[in-house]
C-alpha positions as CSV (number, residue, x, y, z in Angstrom):
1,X,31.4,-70.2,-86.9
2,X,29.3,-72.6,-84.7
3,X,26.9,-74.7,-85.8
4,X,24.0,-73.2,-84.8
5,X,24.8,-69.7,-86.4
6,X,25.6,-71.6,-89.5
7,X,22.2,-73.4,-89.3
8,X,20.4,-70.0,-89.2
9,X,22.3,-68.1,-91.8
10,X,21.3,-71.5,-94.2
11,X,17.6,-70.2,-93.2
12,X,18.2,-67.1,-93.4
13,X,20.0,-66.9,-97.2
14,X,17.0,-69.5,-98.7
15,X,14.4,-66.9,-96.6
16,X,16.1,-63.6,-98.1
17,X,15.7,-65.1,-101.9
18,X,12.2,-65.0,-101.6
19,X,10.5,-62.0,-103.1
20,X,8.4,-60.7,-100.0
21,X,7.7,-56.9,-101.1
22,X,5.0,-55.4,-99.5
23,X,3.7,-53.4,-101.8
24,X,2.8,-55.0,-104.1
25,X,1.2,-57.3,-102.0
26,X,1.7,-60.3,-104.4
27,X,2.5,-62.4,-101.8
28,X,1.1,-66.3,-102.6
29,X,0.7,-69.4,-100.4
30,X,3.6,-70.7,-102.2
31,X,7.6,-70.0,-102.4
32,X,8.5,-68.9,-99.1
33,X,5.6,-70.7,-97.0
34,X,6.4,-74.3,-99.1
35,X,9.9,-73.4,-97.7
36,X,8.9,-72.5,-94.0
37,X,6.6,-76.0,-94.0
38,X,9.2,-78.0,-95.3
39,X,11.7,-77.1,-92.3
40,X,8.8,-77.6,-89.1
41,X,9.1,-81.5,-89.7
42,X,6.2,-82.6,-86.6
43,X,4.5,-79.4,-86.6
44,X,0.6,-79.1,-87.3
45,X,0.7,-76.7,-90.1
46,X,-2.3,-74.5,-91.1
47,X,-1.8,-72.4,-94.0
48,X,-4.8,-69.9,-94.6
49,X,-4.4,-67.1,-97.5
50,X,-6.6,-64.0,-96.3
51,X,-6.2,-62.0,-99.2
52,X,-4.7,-58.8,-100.9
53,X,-1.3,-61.0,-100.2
54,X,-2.0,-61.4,-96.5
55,X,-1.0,-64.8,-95.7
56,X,-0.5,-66.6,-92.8
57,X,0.8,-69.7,-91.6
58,X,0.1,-71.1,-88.1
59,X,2.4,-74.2,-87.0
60,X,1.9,-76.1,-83.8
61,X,3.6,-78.8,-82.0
62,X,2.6,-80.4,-78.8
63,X,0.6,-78.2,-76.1
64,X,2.6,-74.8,-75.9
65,X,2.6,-71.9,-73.5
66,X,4.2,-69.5,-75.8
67,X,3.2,-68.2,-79.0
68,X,5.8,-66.6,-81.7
69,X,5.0,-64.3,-84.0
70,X,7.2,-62.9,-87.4
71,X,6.2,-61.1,-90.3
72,X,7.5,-62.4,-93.6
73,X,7.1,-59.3,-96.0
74,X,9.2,-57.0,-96.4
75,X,9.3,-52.9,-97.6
76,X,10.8,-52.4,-101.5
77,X,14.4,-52.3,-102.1
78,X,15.7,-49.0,-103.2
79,X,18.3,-47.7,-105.9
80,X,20.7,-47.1,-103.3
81,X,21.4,-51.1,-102.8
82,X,25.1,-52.0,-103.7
83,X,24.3,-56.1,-104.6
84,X,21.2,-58.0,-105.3
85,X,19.0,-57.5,-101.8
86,X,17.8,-60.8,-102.5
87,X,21.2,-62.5,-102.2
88,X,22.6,-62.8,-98.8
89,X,26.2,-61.4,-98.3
90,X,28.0,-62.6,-95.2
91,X,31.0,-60.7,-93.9
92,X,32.7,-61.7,-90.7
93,X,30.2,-59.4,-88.4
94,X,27.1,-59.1,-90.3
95,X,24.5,-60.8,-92.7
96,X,23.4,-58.6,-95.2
97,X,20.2,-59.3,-97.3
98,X,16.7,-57.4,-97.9
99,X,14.9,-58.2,-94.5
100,X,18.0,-59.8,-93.0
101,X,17.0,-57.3,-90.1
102,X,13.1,-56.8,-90.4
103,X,12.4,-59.0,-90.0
104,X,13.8,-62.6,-91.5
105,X,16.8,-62.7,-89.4
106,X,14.4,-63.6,-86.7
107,X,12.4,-66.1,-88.8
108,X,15.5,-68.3,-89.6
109,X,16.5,-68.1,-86.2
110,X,13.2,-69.7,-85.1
111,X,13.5,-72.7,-87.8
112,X,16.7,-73.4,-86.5
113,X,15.3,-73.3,-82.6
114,X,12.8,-75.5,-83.8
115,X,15.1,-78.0,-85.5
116,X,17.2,-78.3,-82.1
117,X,14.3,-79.0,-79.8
118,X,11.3,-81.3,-79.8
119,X,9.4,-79.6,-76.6
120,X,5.9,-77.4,-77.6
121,X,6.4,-74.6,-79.8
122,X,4.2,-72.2,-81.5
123,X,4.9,-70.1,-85.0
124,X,2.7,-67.6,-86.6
125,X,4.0,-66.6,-89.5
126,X,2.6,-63.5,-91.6
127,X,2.7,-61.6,-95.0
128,X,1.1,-58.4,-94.5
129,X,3.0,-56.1,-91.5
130,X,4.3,-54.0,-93.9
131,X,0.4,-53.1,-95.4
132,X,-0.4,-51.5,-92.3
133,X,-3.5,-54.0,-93.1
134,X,-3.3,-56.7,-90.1
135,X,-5.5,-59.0,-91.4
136,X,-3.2,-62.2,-90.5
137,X,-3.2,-61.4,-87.1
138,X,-7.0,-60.1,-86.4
139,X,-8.1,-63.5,-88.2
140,X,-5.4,-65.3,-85.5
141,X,-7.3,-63.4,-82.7
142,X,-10.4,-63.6,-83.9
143,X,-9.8,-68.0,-83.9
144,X,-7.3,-67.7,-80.7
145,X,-9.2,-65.4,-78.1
146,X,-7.8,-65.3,-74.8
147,X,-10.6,-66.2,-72.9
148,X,-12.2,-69.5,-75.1
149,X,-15.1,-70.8,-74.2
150,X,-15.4,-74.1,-72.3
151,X,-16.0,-76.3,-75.8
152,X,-13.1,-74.4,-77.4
153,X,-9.7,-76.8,-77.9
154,X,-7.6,-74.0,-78.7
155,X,-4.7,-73.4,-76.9
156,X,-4.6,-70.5,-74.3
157,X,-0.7,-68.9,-74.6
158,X,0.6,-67.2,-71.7
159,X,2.4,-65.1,-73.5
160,X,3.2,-63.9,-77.0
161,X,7.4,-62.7,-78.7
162,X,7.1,-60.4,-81.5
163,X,10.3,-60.7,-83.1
164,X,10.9,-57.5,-84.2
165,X,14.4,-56.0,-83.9
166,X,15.2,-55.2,-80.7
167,X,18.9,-56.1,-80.5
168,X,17.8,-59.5,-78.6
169,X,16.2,-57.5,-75.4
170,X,12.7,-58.0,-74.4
171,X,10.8,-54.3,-75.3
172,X,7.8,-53.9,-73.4
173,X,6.4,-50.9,-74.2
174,X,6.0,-48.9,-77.5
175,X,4.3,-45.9,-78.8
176,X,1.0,-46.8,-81.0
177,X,-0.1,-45.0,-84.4
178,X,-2.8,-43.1,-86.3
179,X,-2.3,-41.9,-89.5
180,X,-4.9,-40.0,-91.3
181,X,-6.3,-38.2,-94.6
182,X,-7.6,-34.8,-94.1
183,X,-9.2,-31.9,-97.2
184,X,-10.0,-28.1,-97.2
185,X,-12.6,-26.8,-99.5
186,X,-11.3,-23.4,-100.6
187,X,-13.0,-21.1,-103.2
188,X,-10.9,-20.5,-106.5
189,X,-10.2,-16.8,-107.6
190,X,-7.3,-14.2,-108.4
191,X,-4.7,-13.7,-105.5
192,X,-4.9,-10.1,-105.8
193,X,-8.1,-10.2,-104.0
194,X,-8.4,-9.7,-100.0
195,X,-10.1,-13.0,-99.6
196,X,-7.2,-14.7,-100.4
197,X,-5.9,-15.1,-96.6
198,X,-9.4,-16.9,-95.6
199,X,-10.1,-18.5,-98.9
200,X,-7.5,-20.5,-99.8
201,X,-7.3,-24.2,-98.9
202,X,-3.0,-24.1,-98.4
203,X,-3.8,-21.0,-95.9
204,X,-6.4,-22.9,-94.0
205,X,-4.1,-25.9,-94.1
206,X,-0.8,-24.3,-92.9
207,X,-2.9,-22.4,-89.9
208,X,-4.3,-25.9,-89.0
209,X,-0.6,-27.2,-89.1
210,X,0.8,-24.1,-86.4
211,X,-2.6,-25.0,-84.3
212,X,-1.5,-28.5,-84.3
213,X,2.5,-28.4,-84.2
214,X,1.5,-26.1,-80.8
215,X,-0.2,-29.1,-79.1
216,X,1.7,-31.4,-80.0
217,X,4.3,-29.0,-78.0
218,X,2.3,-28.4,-74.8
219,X,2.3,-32.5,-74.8
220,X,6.1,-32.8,-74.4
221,X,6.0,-33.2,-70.2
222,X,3.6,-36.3,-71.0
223,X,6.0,-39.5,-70.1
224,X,5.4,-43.4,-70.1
225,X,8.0,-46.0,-69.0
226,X,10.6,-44.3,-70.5
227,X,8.8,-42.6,-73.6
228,X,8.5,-38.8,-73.9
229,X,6.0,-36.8,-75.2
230,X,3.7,-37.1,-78.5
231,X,5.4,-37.7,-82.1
232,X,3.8,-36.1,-84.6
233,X,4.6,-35.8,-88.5
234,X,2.6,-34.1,-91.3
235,X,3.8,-36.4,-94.3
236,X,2.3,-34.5,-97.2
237,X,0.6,-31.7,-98.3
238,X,-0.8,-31.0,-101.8
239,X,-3.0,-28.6,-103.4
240,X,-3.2,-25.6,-105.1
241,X,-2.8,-24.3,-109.0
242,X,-0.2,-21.8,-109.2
243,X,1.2,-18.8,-107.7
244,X,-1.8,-16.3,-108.4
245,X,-4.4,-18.6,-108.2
246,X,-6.1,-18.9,-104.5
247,X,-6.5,-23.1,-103.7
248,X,-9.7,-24.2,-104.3
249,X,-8.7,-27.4,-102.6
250,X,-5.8,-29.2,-100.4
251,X,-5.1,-32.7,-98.8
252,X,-2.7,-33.6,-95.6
253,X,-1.7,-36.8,-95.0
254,X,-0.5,-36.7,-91.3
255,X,0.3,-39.5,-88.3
256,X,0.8,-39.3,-84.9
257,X,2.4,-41.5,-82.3
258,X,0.9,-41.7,-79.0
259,X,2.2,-42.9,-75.5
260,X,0.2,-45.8,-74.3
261,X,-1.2,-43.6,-71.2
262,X,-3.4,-41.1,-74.6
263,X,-5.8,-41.5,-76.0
264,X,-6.0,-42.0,-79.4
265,X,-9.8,-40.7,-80.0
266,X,-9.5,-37.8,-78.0
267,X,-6.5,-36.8,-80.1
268,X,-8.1,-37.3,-83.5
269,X,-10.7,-34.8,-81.8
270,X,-8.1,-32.4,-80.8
271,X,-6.5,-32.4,-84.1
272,X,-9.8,-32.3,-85.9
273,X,-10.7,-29.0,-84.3
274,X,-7.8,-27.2,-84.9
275,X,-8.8,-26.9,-88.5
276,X,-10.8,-23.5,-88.6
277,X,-13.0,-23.5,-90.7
278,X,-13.5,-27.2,-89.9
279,X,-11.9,-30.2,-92.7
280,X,-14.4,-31.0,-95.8
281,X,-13.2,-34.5,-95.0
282,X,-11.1,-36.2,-91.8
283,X,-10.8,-40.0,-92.3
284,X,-8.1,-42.2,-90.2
285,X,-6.3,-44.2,-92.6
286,X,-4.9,-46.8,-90.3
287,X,-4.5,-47.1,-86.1
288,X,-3.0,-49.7,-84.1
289,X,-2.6,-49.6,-80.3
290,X,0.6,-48.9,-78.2
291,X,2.3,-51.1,-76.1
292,X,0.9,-52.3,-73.8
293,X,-2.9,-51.2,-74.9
294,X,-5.6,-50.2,-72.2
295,X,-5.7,-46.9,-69.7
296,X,-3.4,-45.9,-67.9
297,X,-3.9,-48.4,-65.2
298,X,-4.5,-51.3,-67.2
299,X,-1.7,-50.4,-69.7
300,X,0.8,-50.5,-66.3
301,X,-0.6,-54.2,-65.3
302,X,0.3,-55.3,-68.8
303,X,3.6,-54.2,-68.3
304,X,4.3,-55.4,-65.2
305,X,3.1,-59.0,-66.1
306,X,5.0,-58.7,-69.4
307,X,8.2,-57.6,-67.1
308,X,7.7,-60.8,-65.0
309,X,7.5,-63.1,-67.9
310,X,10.8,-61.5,-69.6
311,X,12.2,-62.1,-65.8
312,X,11.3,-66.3,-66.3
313,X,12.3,-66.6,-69.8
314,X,15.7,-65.0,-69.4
315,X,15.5,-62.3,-71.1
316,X,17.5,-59.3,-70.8
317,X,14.6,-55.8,-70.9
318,X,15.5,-53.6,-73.4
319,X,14.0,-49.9,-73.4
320,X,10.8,-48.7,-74.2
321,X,11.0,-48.1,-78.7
322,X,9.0,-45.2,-80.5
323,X,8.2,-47.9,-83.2
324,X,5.1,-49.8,-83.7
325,X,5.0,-53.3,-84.3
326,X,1.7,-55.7,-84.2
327,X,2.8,-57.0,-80.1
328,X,0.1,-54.4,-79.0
329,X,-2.8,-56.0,-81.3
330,X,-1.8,-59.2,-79.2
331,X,-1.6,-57.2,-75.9
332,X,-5.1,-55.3,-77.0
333,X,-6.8,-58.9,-77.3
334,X,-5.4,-59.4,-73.7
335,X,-2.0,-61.4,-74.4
336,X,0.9,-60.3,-72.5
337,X,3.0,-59.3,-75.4
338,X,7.3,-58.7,-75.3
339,X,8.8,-57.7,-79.0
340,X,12.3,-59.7,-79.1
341,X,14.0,-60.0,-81.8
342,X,17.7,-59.7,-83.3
343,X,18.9,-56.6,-85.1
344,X,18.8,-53.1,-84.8
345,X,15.5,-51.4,-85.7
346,X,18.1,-48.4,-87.2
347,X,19.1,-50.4,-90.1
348,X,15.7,-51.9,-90.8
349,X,14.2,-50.4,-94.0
350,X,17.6,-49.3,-94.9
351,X,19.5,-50.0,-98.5
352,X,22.0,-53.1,-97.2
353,X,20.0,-53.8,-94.4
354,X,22.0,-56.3,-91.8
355,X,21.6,-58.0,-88.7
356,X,25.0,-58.5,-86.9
357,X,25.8,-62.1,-86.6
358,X,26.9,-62.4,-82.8
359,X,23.4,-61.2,-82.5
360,X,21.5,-64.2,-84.6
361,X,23.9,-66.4,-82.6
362,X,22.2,-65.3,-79.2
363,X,19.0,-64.8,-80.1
364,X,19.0,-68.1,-81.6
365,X,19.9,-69.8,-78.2
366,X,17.5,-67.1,-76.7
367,X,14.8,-68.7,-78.7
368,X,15.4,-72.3,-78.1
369,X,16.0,-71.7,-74.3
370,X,12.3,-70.4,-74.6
371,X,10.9,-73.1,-76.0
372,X,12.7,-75.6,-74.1
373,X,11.5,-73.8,-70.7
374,X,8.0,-74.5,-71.5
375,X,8.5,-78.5,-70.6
């Protein structure tokens, strides 16, 4: 084992001990970001707790071009777990551990990149991904806009690494998402009666589900740089009393994944309207923008600058991914935004969750080959 691959599974096993659930967002400015501070020795540390266990910590050193970004939380553990998720396991190919792949793998690589250099480097760390609540990064964007103004001294980066598991390739383009919360008003009564079919909340939710299974269909020719068609998923239906009852009420919980050429608003609409009679209530729980974000022609410019920047930095490009990850809130604010990261987004949320160790390896000299480019 060399050095450097020791040095980041060291990170790694003190970063996996740290409780970093989200839910139940009880994430403090303690434990894990005394830990992160202690090992950026040099760096210009700003620690800022946001709330609801969103927590972020922004370390600087010197003038830097590039800005990093990893989450810290992670999703529960399950029963299925055969150790302790929160004690790292190391066989001869893998490091197993409870965000060992999403996303802490990456984390540890970047304190051991920072240890090894002493050119300008950039972390933003973060505690609330997994709440599909970005406040760590809107407050980043909201202090860090890409265009300051003349009397602003914040830095401007050229470019931003999500470090999301991407098996150490540079991903530049990804689906967005929109989930949403949607009721039908029915009218109670005895299931014997006629009126059932038109009456019943289930019925009126199961025709809006054919209407909308059938666009989602006549959307499968759409294509992006390498993405096909619209994912859809209805999560959850409930509603109803019993068998000979008619439903006086019903809720869907449903989420979509776009290409970055749709339109998001214009498929709420489409999805709104085939409900018929229309939804009591249509409310979109949470959206984030695809990869890159803009139209169509905008979206393709992104890309194309985010391709030349993978190009200088060395970085092999991976393939367009039907996961989100919080690159296109960067790309929205008008970063050019790569997600690179080691491990393979299969195994992420999964009960012994592992990143393989050839890949923390590269990615770590990936990461410090970044940094040190920026001299």
């Amino acid at each position: 084992m060399s050095e450097l691959l020791a040095a980041t599974l060291s990170h790694l096993r003190a970063l996996v001990a740290f409780d970093t659930r989200n839910p139940p967002r009880a994430i403090g400015t303690g434990g894990i970001f005394d830990y992160l501070r202690a090992q950026l020795p040099g760096f210009n540390c700003t620690l800022t707790d946001h709330g609801a266990g969103a927590v972020s910590l922004y370390a600087r050193r010197g003038n830097p071009k590039i800005l990093f970004n990893v989450h810290l939380d992670t999703v529960p553990d399950s029963p299925h777990w055969s150790a302790s998720p929160f004690e790292l396991r190391v066989t001869d190919e893998r490091a197993i551990g409870l965000g060992a792949c999403d996303i802490k793998g990456a984390a540890a690589a970047l304190l051991t990149a920072a240890a090894q250099t002493s050119g300008d480097a950039a972390y933003l760390f973060t505690s609330d991904e997994e709440a599909n609540d970005p406040r760590c990064i809107a407050s980043f964007l909201a202090q860090h806009p890409r265009v300051p103004s003349p009397e602003s001294r914040v830095p401007i980066f050229e470019a931003v690494i999500v470090a999301e598991p991407t098996r150490g390739e540079a991903v530049l383009a990804h689906r967005g998402i929109s989930s949403v919360r949607m009721t039908f008003a029915g009218r109670a009564g005895h299931a014997s009666g006629g009126n059932a079919a038109t009456d019943s909340a289930l019925h009126q939710a199961i025709r809006w589900g054919q209407r909308a299974l059938d666009h989602v269909q006549s959307q499968s020719h759409q294509r992006f740089g390498g993405l096909i068609g619209l994912r859809f998923n209805v999560g959850r239906i409930e509603g109803g009393i019993k068998a000979n009852v008619i439903a006086p009420a019903a809720e869907v919980r449903f989420g979509f994944r776009p290409l970055p050429s749709m339109d998001t608003d214009t498929l709420l609409g489409t999805f709104k309207h085939c409900a018929e009679p229309g939804p009591a209530e249509f409310e979109e729980t949470f959206r984030g923008p695809p990869l890159p974000a803009g139209d169509v022609a905008s979206a393709e410019m992104r890309r194309l600058a985010a391709r030349d920047f993978a190009d200088a930095a060395g970085l092999p490009i991976g393939s367009a991914v039907d996961f989100w990850t919080e690159a296109s809130l960067f790309s929205q604010a008008g970063y050019t935004a790569i997600v690179c990261g080691p491990g393979d987004i299969a195994q992420a949320h999964a009960a012994d969750e592992y990143v393989e160790l050839s890949q923390l390896q590269q990615i770590t000299e990936r990461y410090i080959n970044i940094i040190e480019g920026q001299r």
